[in-house]
C-alpha positions as CSV (number, residue, x, y, z in Angstrom):
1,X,13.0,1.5,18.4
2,X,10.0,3.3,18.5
3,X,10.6,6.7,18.7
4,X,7.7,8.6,18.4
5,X,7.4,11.8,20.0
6,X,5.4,12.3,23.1
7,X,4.1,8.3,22.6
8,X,5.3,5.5,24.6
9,X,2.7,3.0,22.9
10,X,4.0,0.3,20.1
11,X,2.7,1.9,17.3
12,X,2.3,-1.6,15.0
13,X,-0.7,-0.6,12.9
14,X,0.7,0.9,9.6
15,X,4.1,2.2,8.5
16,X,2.2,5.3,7.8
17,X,2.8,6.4,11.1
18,X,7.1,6.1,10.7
19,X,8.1,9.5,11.7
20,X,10.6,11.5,9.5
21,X,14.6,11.1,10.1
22,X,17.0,13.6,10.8
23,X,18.2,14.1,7.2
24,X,14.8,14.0,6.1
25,X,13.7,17.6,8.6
26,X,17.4,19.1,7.3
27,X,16.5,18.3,3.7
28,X,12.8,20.0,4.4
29,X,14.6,22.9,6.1
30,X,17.5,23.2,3.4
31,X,14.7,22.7,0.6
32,X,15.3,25.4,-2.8
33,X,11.8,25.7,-3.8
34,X,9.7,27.4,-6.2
35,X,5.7,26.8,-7.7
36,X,5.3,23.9,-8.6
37,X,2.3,24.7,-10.9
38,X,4.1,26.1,-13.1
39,X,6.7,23.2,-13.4
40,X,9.2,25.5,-11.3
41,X,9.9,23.8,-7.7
42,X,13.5,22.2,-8.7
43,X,12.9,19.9,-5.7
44,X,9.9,18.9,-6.6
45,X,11.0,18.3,-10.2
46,X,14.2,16.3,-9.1
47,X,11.6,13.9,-6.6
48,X,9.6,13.1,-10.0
49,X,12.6,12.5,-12.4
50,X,14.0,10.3,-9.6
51,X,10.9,8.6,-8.9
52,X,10.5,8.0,-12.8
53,X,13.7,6.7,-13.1
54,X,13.6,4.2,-10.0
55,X,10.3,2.6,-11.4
56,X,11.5,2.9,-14.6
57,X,9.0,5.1,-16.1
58,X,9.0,8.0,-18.7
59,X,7.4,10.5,-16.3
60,X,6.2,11.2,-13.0
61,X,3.9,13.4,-10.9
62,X,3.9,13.9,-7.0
63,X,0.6,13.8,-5.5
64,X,-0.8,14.6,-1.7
65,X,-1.7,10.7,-1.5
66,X,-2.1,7.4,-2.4
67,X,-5.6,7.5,-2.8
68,X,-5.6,10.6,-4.7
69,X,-3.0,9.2,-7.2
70,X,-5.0,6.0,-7.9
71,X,-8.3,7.9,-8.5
72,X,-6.1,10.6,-10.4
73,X,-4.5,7.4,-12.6
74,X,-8.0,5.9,-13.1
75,X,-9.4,9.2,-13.7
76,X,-6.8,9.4,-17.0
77,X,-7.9,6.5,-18.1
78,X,-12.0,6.5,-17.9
79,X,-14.2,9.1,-18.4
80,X,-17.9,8.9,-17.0
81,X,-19.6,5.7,-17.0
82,X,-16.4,3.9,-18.2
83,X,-15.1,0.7,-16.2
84,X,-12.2,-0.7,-14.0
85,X,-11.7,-4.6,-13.2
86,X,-10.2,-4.7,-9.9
87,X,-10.1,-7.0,-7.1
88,X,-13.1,-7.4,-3.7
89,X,-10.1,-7.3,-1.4
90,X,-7.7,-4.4,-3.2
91,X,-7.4,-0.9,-1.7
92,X,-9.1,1.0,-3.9
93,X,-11.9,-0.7,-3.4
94,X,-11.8,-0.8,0.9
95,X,-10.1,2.1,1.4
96,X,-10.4,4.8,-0.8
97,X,-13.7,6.1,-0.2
98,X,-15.8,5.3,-3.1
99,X,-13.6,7.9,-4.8
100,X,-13.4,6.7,-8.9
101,X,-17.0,6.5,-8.5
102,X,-18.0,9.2,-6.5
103,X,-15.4,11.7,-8.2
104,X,-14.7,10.3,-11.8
105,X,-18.1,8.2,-12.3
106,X,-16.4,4.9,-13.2
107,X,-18.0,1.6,-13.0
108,X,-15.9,-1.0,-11.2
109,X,-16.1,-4.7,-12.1
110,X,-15.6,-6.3,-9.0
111,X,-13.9,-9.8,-9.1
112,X,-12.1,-12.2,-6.4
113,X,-9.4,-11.4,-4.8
114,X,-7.1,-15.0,-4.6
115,X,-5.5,-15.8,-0.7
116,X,-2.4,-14.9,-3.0
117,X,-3.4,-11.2,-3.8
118,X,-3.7,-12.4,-7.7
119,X,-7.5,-11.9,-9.5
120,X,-7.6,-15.0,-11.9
121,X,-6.3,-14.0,-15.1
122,X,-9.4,-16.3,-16.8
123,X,-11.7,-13.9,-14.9
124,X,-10.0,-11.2,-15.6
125,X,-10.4,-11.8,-20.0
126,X,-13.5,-12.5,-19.8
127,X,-14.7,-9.6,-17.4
128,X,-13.3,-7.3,-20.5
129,X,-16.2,-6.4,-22.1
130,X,-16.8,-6.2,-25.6
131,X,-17.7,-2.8,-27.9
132,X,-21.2,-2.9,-27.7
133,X,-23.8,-0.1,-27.3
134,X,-25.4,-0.1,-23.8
135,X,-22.2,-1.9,-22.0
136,X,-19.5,0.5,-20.4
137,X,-16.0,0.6,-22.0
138,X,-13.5,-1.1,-19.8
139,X,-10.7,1.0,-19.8
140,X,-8.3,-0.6,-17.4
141,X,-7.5,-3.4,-14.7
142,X,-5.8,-2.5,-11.5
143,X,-4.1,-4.5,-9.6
144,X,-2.2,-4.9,-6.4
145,X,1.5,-5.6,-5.0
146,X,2.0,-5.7,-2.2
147,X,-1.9,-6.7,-1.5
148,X,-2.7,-4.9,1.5
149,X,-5.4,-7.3,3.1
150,X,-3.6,-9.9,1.9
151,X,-0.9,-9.9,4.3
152,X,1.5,-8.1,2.1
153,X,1.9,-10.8,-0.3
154,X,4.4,-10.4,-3.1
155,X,2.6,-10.4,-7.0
156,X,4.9,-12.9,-8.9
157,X,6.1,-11.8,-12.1
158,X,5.0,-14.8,-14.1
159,X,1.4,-13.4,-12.6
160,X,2.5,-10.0,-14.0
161,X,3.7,-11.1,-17.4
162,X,-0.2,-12.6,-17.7
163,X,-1.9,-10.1,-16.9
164,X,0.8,-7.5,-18.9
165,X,-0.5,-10.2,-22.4
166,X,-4.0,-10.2,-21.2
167,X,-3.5,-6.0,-21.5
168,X,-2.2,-6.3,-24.8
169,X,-4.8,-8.4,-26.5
170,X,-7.3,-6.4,-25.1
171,X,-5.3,-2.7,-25.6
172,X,-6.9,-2.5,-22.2
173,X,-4.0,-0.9,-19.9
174,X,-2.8,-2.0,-16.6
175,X,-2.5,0.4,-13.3
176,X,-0.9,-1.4,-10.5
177,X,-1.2,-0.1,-7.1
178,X,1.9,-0.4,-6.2
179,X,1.9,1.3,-2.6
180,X,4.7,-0.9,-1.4
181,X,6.3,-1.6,-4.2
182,X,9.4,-1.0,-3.1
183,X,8.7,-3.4,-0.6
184,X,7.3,-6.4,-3.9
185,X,11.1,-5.6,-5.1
186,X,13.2,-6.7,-2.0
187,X,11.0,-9.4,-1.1
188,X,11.9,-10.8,-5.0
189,X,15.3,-9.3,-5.2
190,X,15.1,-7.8,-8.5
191,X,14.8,-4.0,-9.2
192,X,11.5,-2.3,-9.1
193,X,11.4,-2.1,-12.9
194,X,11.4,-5.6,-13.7
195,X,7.9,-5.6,-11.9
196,X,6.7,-2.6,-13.3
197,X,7.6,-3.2,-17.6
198,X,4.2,-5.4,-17.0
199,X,2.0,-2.1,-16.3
200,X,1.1,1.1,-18.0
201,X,1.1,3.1,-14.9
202,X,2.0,2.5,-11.4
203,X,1.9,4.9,-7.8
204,X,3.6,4.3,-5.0
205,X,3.7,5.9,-1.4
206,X,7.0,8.1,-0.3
207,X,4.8,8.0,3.4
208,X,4.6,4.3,4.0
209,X,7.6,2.0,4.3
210,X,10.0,4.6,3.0
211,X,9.0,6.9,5.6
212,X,8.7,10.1,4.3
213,X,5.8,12.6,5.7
214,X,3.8,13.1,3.0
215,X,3.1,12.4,-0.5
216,X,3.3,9.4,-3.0
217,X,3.6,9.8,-6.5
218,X,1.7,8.4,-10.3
219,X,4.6,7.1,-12.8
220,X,3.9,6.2,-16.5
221,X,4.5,7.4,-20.0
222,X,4.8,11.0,-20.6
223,X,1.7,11.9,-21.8
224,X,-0.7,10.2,-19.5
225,X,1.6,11.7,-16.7
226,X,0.3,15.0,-18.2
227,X,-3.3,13.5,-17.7
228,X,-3.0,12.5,-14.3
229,X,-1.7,15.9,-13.8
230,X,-5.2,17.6,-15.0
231,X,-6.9,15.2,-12.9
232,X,-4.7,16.6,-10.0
233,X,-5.4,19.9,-10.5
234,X,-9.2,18.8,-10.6
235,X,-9.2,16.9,-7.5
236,X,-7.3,19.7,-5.4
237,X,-4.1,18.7,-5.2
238,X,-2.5,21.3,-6.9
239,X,0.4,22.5,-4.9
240,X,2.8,25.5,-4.5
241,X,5.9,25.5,-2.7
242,X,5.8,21.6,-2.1
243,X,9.4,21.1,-2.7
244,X,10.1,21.3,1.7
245,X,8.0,18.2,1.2
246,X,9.0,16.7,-2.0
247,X,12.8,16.9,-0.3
248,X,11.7,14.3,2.4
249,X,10.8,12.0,-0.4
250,X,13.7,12.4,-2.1
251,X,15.6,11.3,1.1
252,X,13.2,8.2,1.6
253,X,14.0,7.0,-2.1
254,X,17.6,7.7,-1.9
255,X,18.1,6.3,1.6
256,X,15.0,3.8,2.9
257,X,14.6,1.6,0.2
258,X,17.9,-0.4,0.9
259,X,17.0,-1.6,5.0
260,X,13.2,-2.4,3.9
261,X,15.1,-6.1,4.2
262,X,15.1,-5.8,7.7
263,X,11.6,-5.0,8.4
264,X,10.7,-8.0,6.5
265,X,12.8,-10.1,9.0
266,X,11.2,-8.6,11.8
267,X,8.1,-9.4,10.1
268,X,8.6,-13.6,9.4
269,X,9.7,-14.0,13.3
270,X,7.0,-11.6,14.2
271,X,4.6,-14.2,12.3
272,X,6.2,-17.4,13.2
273,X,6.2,-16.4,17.0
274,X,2.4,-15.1,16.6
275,X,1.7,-18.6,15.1
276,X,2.6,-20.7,18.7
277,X,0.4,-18.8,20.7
278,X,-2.8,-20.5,21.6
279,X,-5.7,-18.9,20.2
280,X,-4.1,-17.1,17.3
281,X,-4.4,-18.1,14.0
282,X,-2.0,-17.4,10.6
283,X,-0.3,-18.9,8.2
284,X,3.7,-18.0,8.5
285,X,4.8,-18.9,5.0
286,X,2.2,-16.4,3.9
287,X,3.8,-13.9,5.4
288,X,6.5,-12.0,2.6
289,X,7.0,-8.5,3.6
290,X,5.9,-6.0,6.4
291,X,2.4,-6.6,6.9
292,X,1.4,-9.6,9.1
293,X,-2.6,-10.3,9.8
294,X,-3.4,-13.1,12.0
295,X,-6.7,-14.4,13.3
296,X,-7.8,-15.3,16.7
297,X,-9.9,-17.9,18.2
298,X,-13.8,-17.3,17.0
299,X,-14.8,-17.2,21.0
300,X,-12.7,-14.1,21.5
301,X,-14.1,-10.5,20.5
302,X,-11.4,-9.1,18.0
303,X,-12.5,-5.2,19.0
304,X,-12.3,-6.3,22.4
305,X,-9.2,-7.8,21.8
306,X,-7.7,-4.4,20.0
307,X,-8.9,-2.1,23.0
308,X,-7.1,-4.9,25.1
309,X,-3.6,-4.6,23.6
310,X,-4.2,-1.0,23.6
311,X,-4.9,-0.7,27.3
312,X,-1.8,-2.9,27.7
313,X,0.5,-0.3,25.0
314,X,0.1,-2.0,22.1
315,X,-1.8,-0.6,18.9
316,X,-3.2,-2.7,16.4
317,X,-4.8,-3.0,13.2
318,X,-9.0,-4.3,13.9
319,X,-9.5,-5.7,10.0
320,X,-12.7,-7.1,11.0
321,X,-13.6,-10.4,8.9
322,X,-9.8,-10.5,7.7
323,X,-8.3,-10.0,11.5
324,X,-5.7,-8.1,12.9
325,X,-3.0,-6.4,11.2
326,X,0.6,-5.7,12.4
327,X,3.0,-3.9,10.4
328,X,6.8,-3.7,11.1
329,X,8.7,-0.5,10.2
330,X,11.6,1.4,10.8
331,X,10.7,2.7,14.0
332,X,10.1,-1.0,15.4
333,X,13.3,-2.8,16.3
334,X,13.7,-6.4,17.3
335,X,12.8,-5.2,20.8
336,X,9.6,-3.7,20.0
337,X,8.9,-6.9,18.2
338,X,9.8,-9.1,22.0
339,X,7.3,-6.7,23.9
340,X,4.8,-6.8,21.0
341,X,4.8,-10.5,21.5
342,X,4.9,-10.9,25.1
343,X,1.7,-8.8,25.5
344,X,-0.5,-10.6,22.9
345,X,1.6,-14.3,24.2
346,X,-0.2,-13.2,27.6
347,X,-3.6,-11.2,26.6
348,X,-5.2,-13.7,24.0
349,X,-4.6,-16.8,26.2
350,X,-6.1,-15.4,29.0
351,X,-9.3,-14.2,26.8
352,X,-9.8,-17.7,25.2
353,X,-9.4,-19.2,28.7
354,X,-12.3,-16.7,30.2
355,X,-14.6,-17.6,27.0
356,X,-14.0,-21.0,27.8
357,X,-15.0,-20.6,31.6
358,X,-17.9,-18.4,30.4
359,X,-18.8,-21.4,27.7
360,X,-18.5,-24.2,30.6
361,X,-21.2,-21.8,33.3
């Protein structure tokens, strides 16, 4: 149910706006803290080894955001004028605010994103470049899973595996933006570390589909943990007393990762349903985990469309070229899902008819 304070609208655009349980405030209120800059916030400290051990990784740091743990991970890995392969379609490239170049001067070797989420692993080797004076030094690929703007598709592992040799012919390493992982585990029912042995370094968000407040955090080997930890401190994310936040993540890991199932569900009929309605465009099957983006007939204005549902109390995702986005969450419930439907079942119709009326004057 949605049960966001003060808000009677059905929040579908991200599951960064879940709100945080019960436990979640008591833990906060209850949290022993201490500075965490000098390693000595014991909450903090437990979310990390936790964290490590859940992605099954050596170490781990707890950082304000995803964004900043990705250009903190990148930042560890290249210096100035050094180069990242990633993906037209990935994140870090849409939504991150130019960060690894603005703030760490990287290069970024941009290459096709598949309708799958994968970057060909053919493009991939070759886009490695070789030691030569006058190129940059590739330093590491990044991938994606779930892929964001790829309807939340699921990485296989075979993929992984390739990309994890193509890494070790190249000692090129691999960071995976792994936002949703969490979300990539259920959808293939294996444990998060089968997906992650394939990459060096991996961060994930506490604030997404596991609900927590704030935060996400960079896993990886001990040492470059203590890199990304410099980069941190450079970027400004260097924190104090963070353990009344770090205890909501420790909830979400220990409590939210085990009913992500369920927002899948709610996703697939979400899809399926979105898929009879005239006017709307998507593929179903494509549709693995919690994010759902559907297209709508070319005659209908998609901003127009947004400001629509949103009239009608229904918030939306405008992904321009790629479409809409809906994303299902724990504070969406199977009803949520019947009104969500019954307001876009009766708004795009009606649009599409008007266009045609318009078309036919």
């Amino acid at each position: 149910m949605n049960t966001h304070e003060n808000n009677t609208l059905l929040d579908f655009r991200s599951d960064t706006i879940t709100r945080p349980t019960a436990a979640m405030r008591q833990a906060m209120a209850d949290a022993i803290v201490g500075d965490d800059q000098y390693g000595e916030d014991p909450t903090v400290n437990r979310l990390e080894a936790l964290a490590a051990q859940m992605v099954g990784k050596e170490a781990a740091v707890y950082v304000p955001s995803g964004t900043m743990g990705n250009v903190s991970a990148m930042m560890a890995r290249c210096g100035r004028g050094d180069e990242a392969i990633l993906g037209d379609e990935s994140h870090i490239y849409w939504f991150e605010s130019g960060s690894p170049a603005a703030l760490g001067g990287i290069t970024q070797f941009i290459l096709p994103t598949e309708v799958d989420g994968t970057i060909d692993p053919t493009r991939i080797e070759l886009a490695i470049r070789v030691d030569r004076s006058g190129y940059p030094r590739t330093q590491v690929i990044c991938i994606e899973n779930t892929h964001n703007r790829r309807s939340g598709r699921v990485l296989p592992l075979s993929y992984m595996r390739e990309v994890a040799q193509i890494s070790s012919r190249h000692n090129v390493p691999v960071h995976l933006d792994g936002a949703r992982i969490f979300n990539a585990a259920a959808a293939l029912g294996v444990g998060v570390p089968e997906i992650t042995a394939h990459v060096d370094s991996v961060q994930f968000c506490l604030s997404k589909a596991l609900a927590a407040p704030v935060g996400s955090v960079v896993a990886g080997s001990a040492d470059f943990i203590e890199r990304v930890r410099r980069q941190r401190k450079l970027l400004g994310g260097a924190m104090r007393q963070a353990g009344v936040i770090a205890a909501a993540g420790i909830v979400a890991l220990e409590t939210m990762v085990d009913r992500l199932p369920e927002d899948h569900v709610r996703a697939k009929r979400l899809a399926a349903s979105l898929a009879r309605i005239a006017g709307v465009t998507l593929d179903p099957e494509g549709v693995q985990t919690n994010i759902v983006v559907f297209q709508v007939d070319g005659s209908i204005d998609q901003t127009e469309l947004a400001e629509r549902l949103k009239e009608r109390g229904l918030l939306v995702s405008n992904y321009g070229a790629v479409g809409l986005r809906m994303v299902t969450h724990v504070d969406v419930d199977d009803a949520d899902v019947d009104k969500a439907l019954d307001i876009i079942g009766s708004t795009v119709p009606t649009m599409l008819e008007g266009s045609r009326v318009r078309a036919a004057d």
